[in-house]
PAKOLGU-289819 format. One record per residue: residue in three letters; x, y, z of N, C-alpha, C in turn. Coordinates in steps of 0.2 Angstrom, whole numbers, plus 2048, in hexadecimal, padded with zeros to 3 digits. Layout:
# residues N
+------+-------+--------+-----+--------+---------+------+-------+--------+-----+
: rest : neast : nnorth : nup : caeast : canorth : caup : ceast : cnorth : cup :
+------+-------+--------+-----+--------+---------+------+-------+--------+-----+
:  Ala :     X :      Y :   Z :      X :       Y :    Z :     X :      Y :   Z :
...
+------+-------+--------+-----+--------+---------+------+-------+--------+-----+
# end
This chain:
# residues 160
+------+-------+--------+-----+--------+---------+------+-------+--------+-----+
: rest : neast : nnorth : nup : caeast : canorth : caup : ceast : cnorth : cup :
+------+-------+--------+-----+--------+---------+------+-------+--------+-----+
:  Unk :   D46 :    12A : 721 :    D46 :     123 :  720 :   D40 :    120 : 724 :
:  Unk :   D3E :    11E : 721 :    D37 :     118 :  724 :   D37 :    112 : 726 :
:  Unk :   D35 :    113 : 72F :    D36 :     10C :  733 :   D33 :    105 : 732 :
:  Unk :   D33 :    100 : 730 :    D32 :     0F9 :  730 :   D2A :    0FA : 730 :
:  Unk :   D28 :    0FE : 735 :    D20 :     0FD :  736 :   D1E :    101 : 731 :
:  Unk :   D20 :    109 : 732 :    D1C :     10B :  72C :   D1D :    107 : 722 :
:  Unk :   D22 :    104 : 723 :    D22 :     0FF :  71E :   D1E :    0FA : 71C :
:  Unk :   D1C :    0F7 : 722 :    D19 :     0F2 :  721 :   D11 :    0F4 : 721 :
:  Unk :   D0F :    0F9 : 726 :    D08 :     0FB :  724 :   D08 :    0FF : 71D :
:  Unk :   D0C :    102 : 71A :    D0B :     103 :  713 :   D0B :    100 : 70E :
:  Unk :   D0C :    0FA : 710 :    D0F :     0F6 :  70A :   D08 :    0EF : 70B :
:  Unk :   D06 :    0F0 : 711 :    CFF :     0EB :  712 :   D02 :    0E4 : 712 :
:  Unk :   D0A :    0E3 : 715 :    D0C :     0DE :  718 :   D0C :    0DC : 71F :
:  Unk :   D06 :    0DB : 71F :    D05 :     0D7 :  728 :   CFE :    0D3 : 726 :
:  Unk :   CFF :    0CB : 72D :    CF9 :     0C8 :  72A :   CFA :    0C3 : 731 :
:  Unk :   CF5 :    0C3 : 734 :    CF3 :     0C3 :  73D :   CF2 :    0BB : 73C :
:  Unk :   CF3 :    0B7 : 741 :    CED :     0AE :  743 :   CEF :    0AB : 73B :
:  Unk :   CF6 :    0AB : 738 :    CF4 :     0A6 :  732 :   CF6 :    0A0 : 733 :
:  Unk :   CF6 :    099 : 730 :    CF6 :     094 :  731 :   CFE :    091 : 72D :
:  Unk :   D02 :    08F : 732 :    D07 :     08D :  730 :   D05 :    083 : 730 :
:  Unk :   D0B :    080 : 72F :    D0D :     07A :  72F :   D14 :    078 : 732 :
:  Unk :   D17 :    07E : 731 :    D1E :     07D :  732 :   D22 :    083 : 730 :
:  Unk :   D26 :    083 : 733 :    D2B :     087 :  730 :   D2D :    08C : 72A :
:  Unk :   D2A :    088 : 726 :    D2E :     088 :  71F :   D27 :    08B : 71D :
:  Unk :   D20 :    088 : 71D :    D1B :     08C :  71C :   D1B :    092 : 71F :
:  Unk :   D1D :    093 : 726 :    D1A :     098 :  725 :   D21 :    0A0 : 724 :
:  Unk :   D26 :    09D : 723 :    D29 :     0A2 :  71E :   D26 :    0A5 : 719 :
:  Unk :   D23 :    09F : 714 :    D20 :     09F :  70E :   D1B :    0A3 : 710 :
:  Unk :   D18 :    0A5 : 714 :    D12 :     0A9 :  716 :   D14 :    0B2 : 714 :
:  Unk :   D19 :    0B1 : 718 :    D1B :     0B9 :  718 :   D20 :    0BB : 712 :
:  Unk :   D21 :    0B8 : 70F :    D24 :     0B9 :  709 :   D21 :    0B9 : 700 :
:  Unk :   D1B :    0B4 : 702 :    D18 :     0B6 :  6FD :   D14 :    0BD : 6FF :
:  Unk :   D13 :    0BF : 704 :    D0F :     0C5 :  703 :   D14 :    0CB : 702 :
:  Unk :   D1C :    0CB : 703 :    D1F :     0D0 :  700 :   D20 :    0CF : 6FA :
:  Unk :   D20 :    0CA : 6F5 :    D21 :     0C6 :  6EF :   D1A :    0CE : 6EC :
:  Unk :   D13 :    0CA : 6F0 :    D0C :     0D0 :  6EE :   D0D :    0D6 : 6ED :
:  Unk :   D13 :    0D8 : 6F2 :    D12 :     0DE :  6F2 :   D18 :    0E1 : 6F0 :
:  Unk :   D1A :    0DE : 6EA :    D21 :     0DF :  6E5 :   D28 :    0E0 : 6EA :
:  Unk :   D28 :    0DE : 6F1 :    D2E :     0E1 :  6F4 :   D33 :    0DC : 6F4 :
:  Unk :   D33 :    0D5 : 6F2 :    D37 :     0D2 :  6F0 :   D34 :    0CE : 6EA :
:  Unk :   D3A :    0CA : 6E7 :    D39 :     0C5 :  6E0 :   D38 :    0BE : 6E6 :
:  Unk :   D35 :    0BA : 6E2 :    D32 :     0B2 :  6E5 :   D39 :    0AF : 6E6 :
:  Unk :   D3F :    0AF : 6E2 :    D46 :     0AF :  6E3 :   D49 :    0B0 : 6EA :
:  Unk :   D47 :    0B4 : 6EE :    D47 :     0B7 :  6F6 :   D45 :    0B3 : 6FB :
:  Unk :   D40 :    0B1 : 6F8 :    D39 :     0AD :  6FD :   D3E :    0A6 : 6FF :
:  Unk :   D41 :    0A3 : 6F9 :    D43 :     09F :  6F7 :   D4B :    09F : 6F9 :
:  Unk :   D4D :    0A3 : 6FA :    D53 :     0A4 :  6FD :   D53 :    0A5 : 705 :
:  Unk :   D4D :    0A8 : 707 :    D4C :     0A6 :  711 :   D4C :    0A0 : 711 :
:  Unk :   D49 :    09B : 70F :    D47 :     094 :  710 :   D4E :    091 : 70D :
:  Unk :   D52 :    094 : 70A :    D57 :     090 :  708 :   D5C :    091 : 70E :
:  Unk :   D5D :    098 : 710 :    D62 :     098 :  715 :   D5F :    096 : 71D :
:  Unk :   D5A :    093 : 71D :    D58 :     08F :  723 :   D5B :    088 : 723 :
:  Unk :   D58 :    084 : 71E :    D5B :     07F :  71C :   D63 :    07D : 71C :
:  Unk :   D67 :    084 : 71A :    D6F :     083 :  71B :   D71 :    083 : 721 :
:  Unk :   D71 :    08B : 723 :    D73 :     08E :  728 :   D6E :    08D : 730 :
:  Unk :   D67 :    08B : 72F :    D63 :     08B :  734 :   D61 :    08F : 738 :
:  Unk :   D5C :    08E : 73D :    D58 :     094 :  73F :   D59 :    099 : 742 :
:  Unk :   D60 :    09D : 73F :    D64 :     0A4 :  742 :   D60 :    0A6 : 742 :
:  Unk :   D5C :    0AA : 73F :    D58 :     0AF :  73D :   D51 :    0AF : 745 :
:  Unk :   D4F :    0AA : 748 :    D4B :     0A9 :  74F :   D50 :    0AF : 755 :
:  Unk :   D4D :    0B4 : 753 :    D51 :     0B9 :  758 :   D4F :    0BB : 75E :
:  Unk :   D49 :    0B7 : 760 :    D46 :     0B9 :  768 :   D42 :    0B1 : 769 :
:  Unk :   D3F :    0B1 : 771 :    D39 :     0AB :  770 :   D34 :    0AD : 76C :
:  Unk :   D32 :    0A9 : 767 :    D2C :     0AA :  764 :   D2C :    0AD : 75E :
:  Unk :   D32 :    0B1 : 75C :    D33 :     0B5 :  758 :   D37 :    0B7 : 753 :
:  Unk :   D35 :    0B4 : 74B :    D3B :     0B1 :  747 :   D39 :    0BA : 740 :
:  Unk :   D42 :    0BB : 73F :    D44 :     0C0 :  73A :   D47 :    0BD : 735 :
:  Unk :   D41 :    0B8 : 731 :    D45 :     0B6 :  72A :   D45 :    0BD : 723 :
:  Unk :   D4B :    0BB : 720 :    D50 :     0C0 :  71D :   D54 :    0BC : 719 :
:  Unk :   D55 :    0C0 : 713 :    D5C :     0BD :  70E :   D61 :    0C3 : 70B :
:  Unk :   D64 :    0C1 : 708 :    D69 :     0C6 :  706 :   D65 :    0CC : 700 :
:  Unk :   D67 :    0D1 : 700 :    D63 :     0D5 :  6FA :   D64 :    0D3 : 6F6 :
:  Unk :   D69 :    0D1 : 6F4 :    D6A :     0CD :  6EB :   D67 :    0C8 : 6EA :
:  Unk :   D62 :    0C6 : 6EF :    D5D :     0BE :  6EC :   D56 :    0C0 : 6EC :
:  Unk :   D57 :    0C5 : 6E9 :    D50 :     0C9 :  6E8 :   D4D :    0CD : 6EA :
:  Unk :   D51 :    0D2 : 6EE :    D4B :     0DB :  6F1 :   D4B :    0DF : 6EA :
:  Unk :   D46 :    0E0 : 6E9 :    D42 :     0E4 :  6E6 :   D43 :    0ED : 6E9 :
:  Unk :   D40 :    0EE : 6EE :    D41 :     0F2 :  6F3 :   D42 :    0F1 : 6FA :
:  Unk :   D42 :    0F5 : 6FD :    D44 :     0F4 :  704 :   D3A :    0F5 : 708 :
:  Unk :   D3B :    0EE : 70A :    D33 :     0EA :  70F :   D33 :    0E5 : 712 :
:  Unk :   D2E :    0E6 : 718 :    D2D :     0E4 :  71E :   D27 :    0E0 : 71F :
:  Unk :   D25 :    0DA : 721 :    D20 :     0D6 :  722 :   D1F :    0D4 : 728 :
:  Unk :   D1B :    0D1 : 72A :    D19 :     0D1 :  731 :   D11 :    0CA : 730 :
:  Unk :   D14 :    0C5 : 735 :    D10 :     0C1 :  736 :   D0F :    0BF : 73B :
:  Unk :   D07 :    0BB : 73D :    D08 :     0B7 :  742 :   D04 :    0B3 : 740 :
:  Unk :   D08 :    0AE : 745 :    D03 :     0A7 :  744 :   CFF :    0A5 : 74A :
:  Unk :   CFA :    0A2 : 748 :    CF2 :     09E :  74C :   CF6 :    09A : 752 :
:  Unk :   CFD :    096 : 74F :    CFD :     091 :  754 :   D07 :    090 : 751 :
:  Unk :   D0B :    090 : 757 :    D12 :     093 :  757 :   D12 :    08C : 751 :
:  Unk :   D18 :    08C : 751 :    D1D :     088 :  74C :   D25 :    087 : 750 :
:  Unk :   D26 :    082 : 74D :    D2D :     080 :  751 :   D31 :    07F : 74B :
:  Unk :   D37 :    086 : 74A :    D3C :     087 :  745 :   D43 :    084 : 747 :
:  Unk :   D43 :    080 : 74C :    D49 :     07D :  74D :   D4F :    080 : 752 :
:  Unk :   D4B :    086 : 755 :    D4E :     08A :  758 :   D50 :    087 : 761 :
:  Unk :   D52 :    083 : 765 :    D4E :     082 :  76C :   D4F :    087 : 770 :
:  Unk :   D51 :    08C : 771 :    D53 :     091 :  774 :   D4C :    096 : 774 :
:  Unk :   D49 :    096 : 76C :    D45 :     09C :  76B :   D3C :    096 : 766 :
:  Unk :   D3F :    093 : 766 :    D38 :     090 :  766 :   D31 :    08D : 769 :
:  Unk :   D2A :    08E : 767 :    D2A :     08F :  761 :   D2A :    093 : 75F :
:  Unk :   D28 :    096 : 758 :    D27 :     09D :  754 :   D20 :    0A0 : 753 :
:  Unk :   D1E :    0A5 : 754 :    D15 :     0A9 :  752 :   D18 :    0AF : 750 :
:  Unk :   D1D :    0B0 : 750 :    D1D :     0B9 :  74E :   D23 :    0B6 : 749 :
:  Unk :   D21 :    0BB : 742 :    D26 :     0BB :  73A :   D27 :    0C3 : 73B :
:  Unk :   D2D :    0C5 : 73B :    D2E :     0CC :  738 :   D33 :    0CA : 733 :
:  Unk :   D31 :    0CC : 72A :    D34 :     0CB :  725 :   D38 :    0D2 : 725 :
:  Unk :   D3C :    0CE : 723 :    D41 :     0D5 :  71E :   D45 :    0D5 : 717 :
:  Unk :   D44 :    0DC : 714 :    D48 :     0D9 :  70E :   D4B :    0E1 : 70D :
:  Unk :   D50 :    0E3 : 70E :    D50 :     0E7 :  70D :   D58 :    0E7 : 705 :
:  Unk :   D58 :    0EF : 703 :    D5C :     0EF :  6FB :   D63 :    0EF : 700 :
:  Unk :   D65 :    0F2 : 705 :    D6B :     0EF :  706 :   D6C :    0EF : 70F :
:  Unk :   D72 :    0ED : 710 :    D72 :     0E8 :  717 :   D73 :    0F2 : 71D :
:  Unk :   D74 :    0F8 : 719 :    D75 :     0FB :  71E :   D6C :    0FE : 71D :
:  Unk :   D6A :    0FF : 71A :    D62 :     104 :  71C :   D5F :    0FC : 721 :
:  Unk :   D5F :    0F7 : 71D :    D5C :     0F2 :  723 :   D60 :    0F1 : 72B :
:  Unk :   D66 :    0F4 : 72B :    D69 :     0F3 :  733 :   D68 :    0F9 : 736 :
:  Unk :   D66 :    0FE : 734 :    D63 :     103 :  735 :   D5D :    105 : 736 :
:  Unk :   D57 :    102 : 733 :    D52 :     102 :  731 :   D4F :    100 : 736 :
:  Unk :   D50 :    0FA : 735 :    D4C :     0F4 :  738 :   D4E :    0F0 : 740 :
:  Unk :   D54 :    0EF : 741 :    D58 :     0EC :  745 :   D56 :    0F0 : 74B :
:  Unk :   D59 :    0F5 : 74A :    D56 :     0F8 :  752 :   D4F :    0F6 : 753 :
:  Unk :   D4A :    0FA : 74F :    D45 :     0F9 :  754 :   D41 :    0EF : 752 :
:  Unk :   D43 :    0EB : 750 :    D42 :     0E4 :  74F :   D44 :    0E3 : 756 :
:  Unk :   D4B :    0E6 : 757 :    D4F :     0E5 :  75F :   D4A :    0E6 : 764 :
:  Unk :   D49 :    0EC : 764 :    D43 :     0EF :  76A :   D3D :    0ED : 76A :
:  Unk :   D39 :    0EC : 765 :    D33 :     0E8 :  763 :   D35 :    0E0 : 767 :
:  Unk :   D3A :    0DC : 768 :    D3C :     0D6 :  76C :   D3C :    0D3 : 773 :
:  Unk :   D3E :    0DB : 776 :    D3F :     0DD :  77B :   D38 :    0E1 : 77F :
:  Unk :   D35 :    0E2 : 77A :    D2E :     0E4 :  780 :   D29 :    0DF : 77F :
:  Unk :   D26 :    0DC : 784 :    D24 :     0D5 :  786 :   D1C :    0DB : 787 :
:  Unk :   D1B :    0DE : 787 :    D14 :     0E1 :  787 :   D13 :    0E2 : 77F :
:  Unk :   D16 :    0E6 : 77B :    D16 :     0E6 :  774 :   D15 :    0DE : 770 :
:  Unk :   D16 :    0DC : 770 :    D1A :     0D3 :  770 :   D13 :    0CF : 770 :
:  Unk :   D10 :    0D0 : 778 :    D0B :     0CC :  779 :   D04 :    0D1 : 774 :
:  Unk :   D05 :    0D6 : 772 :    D00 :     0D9 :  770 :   CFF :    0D8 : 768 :
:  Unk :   D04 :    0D6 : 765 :    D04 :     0D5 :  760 :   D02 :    0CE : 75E :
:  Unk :   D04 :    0C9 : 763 :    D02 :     0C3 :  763 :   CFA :    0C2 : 765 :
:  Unk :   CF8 :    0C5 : 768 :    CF1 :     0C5 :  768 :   CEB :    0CA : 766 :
:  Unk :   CF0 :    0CD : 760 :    CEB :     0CF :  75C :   CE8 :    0CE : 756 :
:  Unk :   CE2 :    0CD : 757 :    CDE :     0C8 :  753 :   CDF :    0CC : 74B :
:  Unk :   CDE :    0D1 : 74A :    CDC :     0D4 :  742 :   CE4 :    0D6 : 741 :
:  Unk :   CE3 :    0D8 : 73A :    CE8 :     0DC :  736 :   CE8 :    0E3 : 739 :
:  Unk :   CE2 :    0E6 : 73B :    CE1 :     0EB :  73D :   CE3 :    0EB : 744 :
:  Unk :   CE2 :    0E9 : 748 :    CE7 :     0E8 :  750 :   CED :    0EA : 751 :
:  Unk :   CEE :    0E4 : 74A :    CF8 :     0E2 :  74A :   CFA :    0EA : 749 :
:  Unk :   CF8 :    0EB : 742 :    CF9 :     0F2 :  741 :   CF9 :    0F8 : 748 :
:  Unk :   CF3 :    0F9 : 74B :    CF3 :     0FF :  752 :   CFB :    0FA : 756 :
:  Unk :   CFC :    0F2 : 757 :    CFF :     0F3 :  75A :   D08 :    0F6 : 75A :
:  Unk :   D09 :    0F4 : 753 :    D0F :     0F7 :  74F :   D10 :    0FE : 751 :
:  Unk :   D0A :    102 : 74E :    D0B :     109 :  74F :   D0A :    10B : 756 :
:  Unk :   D07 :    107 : 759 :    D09 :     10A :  761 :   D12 :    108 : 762 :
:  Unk :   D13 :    105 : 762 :    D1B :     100 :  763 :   D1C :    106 : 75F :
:  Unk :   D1D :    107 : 75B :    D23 :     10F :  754 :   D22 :    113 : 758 :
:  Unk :   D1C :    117 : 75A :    D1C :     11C :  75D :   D21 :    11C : 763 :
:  Unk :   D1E :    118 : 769 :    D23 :     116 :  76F :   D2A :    117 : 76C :
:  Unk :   D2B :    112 : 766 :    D32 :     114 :  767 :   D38 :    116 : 764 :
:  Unk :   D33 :    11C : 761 :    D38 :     125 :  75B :   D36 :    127 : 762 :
:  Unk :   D31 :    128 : 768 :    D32 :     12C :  76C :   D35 :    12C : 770 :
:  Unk :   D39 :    123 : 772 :    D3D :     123 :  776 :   D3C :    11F : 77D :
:  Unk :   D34 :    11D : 77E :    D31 :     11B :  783 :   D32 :    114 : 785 :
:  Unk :   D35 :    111 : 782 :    D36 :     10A :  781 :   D3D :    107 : 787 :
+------+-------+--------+-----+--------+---------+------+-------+--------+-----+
# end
């Protein structure tokens, strides 16, 4: 089974310094590029912005760092991972964990490959404050990417 990162470098879902507005835009950011990369229906995109709007900003799981998600039945295509940052944080209404600069998208086909998949290392990738700051200051796609795979490596080996 293949981890969030190799997902997302295979799939060419990650996108460094993008310019949000708010919240909601830049949801719309990481969603239309799994939309591009047929890993969910537009349905999906539109149902993370809608379960903000009901339920509010659960999904802000660390400072700085929001895991917007919807149920499989509101569009997964496949099971995929995107990954964003932004130029200049966002305030999702979180106060505990805001602003936002770090998107880790998820969609996966059902709720056990994504708790299994994803959850762990989304959990560890939270908790390393060197990992964290490296992705946030990495200027290209190509950076974000060494620093993911440095982060996967670290932690299938256990070093984390």
């Amino acid at each position: 089974m293949a981890g969030f990162v190799a997902r997302v470098v295979a799939s060419g879902t990650i996108s460094v310094k993008q310019a949000a507005s708010d919240w909601e835009a830049a949801v719309q950011l990481g969603g239309d590029m799994m939309v591009k990369a047929g890993l969910v229906e537009p349905s999906y995109v539109q149902a993370m912005i809608e379960n903000h709007k009901t339920i509010g900003p659960y999904y802000v799981i660390a400072p700085g760092i929001a895991m917007p998600h919807a149920k499989p039945e509101n569009g997964v295509l496949k099971t995929g991972y995107a990954v964003v940052t932004l130029a200049n944080p966002v305030e999702f209404g979180d106060e505990e964990n805001d602003p936002v600069d770090i998107l880790i998208f998820a969609g996966a086909v059902n709720r056990e490959e994504h708790n299994e998949e994803v959850v762990p290392q989304v959990a560890e990738l939270c908790d390393s404050e060197a990992y964290v700051q490296r992705l946030r200051e990495a200027d290209s796609t190509a950076a974000a990417v060494a620093v993911l795979r440095d982060f996967e490596k670290a932690f299938e080996a256990g070093e984390l």
